[in-house]
PyMOL Python script that loads the backbone (N, CA, C, O; Angstrom):
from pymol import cmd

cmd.read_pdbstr("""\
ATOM      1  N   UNK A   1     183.872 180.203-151.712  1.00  0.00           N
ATOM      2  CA  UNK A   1     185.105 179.580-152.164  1.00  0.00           C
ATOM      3  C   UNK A   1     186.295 180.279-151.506  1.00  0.00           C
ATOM      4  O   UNK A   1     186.062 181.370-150.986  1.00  0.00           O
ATOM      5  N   UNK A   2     187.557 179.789-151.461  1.00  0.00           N
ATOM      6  CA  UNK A   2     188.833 180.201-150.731  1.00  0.00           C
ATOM      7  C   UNK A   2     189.525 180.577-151.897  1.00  0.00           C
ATOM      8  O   UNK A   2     189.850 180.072-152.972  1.00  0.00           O
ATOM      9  N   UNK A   3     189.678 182.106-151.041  1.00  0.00           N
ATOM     10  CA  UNK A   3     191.167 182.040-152.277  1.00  0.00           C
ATOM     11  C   UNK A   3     192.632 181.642-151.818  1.00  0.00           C
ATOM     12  O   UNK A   3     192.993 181.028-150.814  1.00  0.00           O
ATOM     13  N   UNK A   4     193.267 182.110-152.722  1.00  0.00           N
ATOM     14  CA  UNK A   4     194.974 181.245-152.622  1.00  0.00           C
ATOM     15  C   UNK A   4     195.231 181.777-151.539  1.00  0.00           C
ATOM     16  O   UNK A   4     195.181 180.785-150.811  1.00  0.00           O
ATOM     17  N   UNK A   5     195.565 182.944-150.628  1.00  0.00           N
ATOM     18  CA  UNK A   5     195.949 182.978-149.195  1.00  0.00           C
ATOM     19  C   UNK A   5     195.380 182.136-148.313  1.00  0.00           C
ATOM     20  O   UNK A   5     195.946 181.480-147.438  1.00  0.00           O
ATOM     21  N   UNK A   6     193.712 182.202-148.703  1.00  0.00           N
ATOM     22  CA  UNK A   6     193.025 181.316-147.661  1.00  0.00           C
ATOM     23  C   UNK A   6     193.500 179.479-147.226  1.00  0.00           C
ATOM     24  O   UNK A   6     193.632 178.905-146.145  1.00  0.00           O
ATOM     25  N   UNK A   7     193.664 178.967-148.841  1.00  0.00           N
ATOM     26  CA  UNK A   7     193.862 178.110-148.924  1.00  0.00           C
ATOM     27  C   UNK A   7     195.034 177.675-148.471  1.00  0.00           C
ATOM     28  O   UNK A   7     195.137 176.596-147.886  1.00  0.00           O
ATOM     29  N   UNK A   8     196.007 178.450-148.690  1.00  0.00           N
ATOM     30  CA  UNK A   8     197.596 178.200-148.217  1.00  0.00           C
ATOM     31  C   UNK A   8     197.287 178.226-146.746  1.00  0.00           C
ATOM     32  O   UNK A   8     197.607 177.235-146.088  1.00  0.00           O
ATOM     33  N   UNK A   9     196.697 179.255-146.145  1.00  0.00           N
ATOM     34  CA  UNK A   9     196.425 179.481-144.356  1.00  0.00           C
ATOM     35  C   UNK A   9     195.899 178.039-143.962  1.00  0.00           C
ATOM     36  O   UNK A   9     196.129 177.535-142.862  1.00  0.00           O
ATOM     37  N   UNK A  10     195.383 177.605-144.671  1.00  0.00           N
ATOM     38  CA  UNK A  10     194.478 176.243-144.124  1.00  0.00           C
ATOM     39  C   UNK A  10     195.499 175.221-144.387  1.00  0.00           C
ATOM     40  O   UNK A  10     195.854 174.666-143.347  1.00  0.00           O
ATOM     41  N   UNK A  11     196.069 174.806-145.422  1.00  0.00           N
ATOM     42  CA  UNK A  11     196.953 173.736-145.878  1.00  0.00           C
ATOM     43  C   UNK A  11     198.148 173.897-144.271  1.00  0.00           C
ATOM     44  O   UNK A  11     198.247 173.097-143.341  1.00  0.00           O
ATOM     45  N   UNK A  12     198.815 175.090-144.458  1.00  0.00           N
ATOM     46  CA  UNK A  12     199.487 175.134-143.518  1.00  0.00           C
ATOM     47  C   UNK A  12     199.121 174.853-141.797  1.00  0.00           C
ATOM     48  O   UNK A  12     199.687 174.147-140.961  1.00  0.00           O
ATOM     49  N   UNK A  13     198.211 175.529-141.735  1.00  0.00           N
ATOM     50  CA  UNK A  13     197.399 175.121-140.172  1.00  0.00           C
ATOM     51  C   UNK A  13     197.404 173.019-140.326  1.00  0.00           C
ATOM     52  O   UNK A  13     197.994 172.259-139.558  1.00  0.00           O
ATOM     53  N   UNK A  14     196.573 172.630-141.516  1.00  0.00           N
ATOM     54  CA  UNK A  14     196.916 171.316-141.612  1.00  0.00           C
ATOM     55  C   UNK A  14     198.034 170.547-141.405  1.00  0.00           C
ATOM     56  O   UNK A  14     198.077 169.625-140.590  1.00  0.00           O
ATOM     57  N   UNK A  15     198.900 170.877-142.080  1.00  0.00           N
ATOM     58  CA  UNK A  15     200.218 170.622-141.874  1.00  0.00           C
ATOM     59  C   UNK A  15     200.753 170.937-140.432  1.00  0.00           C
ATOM     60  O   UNK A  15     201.562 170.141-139.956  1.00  0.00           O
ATOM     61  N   UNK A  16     200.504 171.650-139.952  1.00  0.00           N
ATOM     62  CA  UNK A  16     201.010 171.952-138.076  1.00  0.00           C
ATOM     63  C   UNK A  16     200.535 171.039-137.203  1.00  0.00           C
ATOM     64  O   UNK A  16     201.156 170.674-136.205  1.00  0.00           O
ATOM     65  N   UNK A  17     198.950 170.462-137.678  1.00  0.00           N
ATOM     66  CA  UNK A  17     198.329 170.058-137.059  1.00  0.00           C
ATOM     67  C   UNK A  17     198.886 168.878-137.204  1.00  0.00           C
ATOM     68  O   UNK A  17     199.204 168.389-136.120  1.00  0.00           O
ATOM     69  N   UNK A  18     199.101 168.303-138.014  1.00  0.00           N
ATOM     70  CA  UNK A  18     199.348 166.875-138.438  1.00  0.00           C
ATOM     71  C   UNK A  18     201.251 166.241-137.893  1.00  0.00           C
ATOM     72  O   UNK A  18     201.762 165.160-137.601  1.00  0.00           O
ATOM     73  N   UNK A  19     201.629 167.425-137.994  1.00  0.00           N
ATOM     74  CA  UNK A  19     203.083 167.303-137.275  1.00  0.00           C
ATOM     75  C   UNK A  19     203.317 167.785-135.742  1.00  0.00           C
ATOM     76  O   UNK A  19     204.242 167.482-134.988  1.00  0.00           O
ATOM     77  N   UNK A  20     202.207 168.624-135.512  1.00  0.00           N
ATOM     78  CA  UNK A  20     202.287 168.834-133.964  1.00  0.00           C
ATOM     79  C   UNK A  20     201.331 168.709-132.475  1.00  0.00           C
ATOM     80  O   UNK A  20     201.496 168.980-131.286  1.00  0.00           O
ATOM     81  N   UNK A  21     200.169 168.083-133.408  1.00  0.00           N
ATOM     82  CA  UNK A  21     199.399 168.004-132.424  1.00  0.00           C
ATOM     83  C   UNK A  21     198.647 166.596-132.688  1.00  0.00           C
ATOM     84  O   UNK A  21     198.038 166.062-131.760  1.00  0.00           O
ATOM     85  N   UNK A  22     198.705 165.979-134.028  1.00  0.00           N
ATOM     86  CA  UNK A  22     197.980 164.456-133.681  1.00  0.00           C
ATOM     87  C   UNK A  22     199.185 163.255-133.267  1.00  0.00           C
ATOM     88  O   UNK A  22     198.884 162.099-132.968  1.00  0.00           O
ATOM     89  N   UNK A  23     200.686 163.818-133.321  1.00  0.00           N
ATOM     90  CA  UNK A  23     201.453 162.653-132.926  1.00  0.00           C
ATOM     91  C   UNK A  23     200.935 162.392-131.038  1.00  0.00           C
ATOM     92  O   UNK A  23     201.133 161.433-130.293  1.00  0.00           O
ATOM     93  N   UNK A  24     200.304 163.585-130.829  1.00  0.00           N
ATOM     94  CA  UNK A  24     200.064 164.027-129.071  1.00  0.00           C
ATOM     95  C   UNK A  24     199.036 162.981-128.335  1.00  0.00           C
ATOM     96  O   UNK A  24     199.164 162.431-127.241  1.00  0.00           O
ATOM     97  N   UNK A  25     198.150 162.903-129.135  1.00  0.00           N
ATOM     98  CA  UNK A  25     197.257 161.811-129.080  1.00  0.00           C
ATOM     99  C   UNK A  25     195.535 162.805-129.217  1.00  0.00           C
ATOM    100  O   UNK A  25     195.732 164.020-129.224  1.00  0.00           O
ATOM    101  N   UNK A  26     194.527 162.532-129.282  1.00  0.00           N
ATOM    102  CA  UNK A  26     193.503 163.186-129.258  1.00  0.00           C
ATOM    103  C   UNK A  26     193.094 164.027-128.432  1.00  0.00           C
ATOM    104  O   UNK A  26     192.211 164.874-128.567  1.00  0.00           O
ATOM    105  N   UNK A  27     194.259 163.607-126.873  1.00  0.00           N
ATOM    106  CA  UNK A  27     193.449 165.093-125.777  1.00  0.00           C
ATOM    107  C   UNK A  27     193.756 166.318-126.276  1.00  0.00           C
ATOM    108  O   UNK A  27     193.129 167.378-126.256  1.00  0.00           O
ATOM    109  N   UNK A  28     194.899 165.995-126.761  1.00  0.00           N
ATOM    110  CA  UNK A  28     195.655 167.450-127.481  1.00  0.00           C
ATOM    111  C   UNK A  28     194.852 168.339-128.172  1.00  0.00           C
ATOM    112  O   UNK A  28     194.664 169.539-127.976  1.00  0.00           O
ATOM    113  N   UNK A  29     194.392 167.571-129.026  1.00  0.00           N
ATOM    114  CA  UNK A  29     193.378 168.076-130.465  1.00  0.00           C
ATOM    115  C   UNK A  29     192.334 168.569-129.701  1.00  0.00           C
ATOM    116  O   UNK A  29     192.020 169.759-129.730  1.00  0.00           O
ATOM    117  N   UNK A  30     191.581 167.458-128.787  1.00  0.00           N
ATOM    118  CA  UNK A  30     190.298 168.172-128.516  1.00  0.00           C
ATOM    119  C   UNK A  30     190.257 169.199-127.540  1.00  0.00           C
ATOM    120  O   UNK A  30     189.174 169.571-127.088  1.00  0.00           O
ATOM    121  N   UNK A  31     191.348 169.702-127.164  1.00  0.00           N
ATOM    122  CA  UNK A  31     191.779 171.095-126.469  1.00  0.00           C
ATOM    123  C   UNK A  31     191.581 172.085-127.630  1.00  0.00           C
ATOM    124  O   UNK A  31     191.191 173.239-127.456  1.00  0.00           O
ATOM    125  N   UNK A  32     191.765 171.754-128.366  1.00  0.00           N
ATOM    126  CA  UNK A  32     191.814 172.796-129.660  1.00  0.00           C
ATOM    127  C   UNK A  32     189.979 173.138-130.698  1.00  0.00           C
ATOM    128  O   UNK A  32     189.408 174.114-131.185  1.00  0.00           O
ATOM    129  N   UNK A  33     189.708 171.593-130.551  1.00  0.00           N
ATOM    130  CA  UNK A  33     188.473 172.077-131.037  1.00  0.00           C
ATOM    131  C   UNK A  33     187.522 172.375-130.340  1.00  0.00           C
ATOM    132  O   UNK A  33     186.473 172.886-130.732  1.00  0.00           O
ATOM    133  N   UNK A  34     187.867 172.020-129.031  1.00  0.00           N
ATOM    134  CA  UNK A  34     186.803 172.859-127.851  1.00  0.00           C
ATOM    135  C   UNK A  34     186.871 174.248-127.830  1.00  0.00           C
ATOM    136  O   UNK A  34     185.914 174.771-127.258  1.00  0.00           O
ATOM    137  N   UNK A  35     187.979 175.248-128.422  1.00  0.00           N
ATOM    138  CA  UNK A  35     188.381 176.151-128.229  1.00  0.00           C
ATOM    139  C   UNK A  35     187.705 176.758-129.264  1.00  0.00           C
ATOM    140  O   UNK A  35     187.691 177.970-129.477  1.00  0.00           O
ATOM    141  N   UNK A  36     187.066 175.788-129.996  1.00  0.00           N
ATOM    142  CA  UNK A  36     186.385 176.487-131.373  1.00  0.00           C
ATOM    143  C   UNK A  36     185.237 176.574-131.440  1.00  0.00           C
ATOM    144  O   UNK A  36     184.546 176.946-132.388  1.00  0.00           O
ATOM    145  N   UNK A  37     184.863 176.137-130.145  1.00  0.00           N
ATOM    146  CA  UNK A  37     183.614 175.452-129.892  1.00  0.00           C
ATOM    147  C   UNK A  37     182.936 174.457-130.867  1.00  0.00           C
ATOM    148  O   UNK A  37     182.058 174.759-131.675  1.00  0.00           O
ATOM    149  N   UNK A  38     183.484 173.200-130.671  1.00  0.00           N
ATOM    150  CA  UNK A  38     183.403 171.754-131.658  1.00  0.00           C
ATOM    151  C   UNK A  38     183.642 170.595-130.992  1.00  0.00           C
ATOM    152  O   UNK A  38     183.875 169.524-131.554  1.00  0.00           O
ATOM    153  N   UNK A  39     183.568 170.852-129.188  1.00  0.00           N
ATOM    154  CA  UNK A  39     183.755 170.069-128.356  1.00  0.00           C
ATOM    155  C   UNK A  39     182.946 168.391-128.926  1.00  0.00           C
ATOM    156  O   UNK A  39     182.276 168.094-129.916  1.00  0.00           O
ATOM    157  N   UNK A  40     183.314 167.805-128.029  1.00  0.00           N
ATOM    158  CA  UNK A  40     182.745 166.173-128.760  1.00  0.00           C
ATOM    159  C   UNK A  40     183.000 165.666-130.356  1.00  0.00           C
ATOM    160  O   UNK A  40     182.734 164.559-130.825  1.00  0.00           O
ATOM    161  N   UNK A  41     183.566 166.759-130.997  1.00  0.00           N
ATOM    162  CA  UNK A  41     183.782 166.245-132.414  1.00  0.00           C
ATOM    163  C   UNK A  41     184.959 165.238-132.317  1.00  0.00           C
ATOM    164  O   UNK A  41     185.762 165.357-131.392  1.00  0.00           O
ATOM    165  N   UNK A  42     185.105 164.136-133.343  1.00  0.00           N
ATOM    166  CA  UNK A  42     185.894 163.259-132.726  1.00  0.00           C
ATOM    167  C   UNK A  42     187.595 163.730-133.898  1.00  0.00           C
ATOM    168  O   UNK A  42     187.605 163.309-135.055  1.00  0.00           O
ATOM    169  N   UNK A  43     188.643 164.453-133.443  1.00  0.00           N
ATOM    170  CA  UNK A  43     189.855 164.846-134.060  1.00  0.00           C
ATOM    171  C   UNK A  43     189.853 163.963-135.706  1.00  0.00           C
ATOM    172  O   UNK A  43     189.499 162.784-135.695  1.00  0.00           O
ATOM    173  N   UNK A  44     190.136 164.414-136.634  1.00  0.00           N
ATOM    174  CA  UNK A  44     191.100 163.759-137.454  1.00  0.00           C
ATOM    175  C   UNK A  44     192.230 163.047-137.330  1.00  0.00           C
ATOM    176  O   UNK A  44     193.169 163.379-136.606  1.00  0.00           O
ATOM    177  N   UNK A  45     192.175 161.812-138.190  1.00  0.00           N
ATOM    178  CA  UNK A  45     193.335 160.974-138.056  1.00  0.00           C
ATOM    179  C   UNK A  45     194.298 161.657-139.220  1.00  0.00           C
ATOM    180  O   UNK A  45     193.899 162.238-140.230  1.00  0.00           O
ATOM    181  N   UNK A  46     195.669 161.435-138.814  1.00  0.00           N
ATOM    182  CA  UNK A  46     196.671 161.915-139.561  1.00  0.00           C
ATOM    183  C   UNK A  46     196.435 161.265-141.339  1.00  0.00           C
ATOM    184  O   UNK A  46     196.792 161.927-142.314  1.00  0.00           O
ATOM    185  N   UNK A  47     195.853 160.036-141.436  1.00  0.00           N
ATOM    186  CA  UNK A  47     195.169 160.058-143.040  1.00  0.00           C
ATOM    187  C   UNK A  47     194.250 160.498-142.721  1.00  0.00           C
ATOM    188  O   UNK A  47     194.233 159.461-142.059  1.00  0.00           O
ATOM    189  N   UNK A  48     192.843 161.329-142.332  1.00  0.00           N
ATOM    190  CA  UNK A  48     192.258 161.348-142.793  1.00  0.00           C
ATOM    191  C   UNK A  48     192.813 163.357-142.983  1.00  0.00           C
ATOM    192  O   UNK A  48     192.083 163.900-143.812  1.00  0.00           O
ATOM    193  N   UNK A  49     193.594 164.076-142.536  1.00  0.00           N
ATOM    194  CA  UNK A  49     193.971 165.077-142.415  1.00  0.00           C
ATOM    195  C   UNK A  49     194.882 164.786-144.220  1.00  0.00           C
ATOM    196  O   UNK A  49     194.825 165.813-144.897  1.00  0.00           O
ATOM    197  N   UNK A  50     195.301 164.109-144.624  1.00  0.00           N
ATOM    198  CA  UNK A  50     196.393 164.109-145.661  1.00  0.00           C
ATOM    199  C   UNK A  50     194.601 164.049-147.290  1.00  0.00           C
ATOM    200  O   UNK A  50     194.118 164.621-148.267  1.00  0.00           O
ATOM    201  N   UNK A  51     194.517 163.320-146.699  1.00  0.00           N
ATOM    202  CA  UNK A  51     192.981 162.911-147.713  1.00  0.00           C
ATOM    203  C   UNK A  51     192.210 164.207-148.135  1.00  0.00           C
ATOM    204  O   UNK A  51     191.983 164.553-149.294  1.00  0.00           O
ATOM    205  N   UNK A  52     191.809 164.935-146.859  1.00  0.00           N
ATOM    206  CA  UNK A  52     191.563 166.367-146.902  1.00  0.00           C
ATOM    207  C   UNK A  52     192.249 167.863-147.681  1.00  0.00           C
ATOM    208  O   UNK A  52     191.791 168.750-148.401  1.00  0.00           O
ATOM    209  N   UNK A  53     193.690 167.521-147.025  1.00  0.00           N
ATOM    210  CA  UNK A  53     194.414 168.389-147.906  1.00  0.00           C
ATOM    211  C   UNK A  53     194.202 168.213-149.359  1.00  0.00           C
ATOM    212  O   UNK A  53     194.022 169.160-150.123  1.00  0.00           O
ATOM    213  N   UNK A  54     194.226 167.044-149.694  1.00  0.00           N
ATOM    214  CA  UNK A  54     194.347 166.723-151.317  1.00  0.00           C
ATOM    215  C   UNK A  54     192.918 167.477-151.708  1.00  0.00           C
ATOM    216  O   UNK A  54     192.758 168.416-152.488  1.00  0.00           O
ATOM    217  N   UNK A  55     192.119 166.898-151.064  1.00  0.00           N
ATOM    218  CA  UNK A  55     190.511 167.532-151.388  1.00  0.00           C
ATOM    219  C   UNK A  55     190.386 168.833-151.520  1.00  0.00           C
ATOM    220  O   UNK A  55     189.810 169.319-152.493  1.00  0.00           O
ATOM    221  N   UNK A  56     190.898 169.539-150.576  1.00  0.00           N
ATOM    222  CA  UNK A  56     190.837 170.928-151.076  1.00  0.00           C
ATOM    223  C   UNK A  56     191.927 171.674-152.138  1.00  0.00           C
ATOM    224  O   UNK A  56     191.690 172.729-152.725  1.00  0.00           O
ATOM    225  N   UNK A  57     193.108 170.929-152.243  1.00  0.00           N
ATOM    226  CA  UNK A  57     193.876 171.634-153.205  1.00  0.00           C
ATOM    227  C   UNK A  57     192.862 170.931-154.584  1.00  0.00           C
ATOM    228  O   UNK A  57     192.219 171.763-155.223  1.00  0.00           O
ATOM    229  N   UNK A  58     192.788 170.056-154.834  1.00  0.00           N
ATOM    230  CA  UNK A  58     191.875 169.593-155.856  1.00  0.00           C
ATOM    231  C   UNK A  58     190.463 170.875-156.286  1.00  0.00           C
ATOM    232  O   UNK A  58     190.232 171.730-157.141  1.00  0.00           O
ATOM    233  N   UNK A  59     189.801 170.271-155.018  1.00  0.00           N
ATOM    234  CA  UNK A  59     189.113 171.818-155.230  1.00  0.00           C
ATOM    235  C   UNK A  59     189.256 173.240-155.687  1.00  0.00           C
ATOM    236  O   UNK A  59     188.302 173.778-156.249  1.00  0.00           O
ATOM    237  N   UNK A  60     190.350 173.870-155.494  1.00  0.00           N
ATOM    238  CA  UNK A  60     190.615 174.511-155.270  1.00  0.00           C
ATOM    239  C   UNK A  60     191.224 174.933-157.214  1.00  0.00           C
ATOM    240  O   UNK A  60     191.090 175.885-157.983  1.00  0.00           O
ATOM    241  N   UNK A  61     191.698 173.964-157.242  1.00  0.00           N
ATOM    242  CA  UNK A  61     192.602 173.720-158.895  1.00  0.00           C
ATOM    243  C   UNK A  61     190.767 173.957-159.501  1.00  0.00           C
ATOM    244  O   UNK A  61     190.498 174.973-160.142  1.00  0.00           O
ATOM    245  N   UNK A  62     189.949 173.176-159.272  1.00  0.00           N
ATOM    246  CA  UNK A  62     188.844 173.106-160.690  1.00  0.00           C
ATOM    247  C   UNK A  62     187.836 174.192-160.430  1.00  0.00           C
ATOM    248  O   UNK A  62     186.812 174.258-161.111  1.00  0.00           O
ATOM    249  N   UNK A  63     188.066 174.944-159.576  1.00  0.00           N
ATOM    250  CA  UNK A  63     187.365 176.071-159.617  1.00  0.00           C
ATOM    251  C   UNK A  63     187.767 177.615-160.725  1.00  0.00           C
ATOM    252  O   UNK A  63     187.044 178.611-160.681  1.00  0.00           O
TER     253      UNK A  63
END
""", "prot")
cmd.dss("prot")
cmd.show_as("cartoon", "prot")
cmd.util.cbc("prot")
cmd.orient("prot")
């Protein structure tokens, strides 16, 4: 489980991501998850990145 720094580190990385790198288009992104080695994974769409956030703060609350 994440705790509250973790979770904030991630929300925020989300949030960067979603304002600075999916308006870019997907080459952008998959520069980034190649870097993570996650090449071929296909990026998040800006809903499906907002859907996520909720999921883990949710999570995060019923634990």
């Amino acid at each position: 489980m994440l705790d509250t720094r973790e979770l904030a580190t991630i929300l925020a990385a989300l949030l960067f991501w979603s304002e600075e790198i999916t308006p870019s288009g997907n080459n952008t992104a998959r520069h980034y998850l190649k870097s993570v080695r996650m090449a071929g994974i296909e990026p998040l769409t800006l809903v499906e990145i907002k859907r996520l956030c909720t999921r883990l703060r949710r999570s995060h609350r019923s634990s």
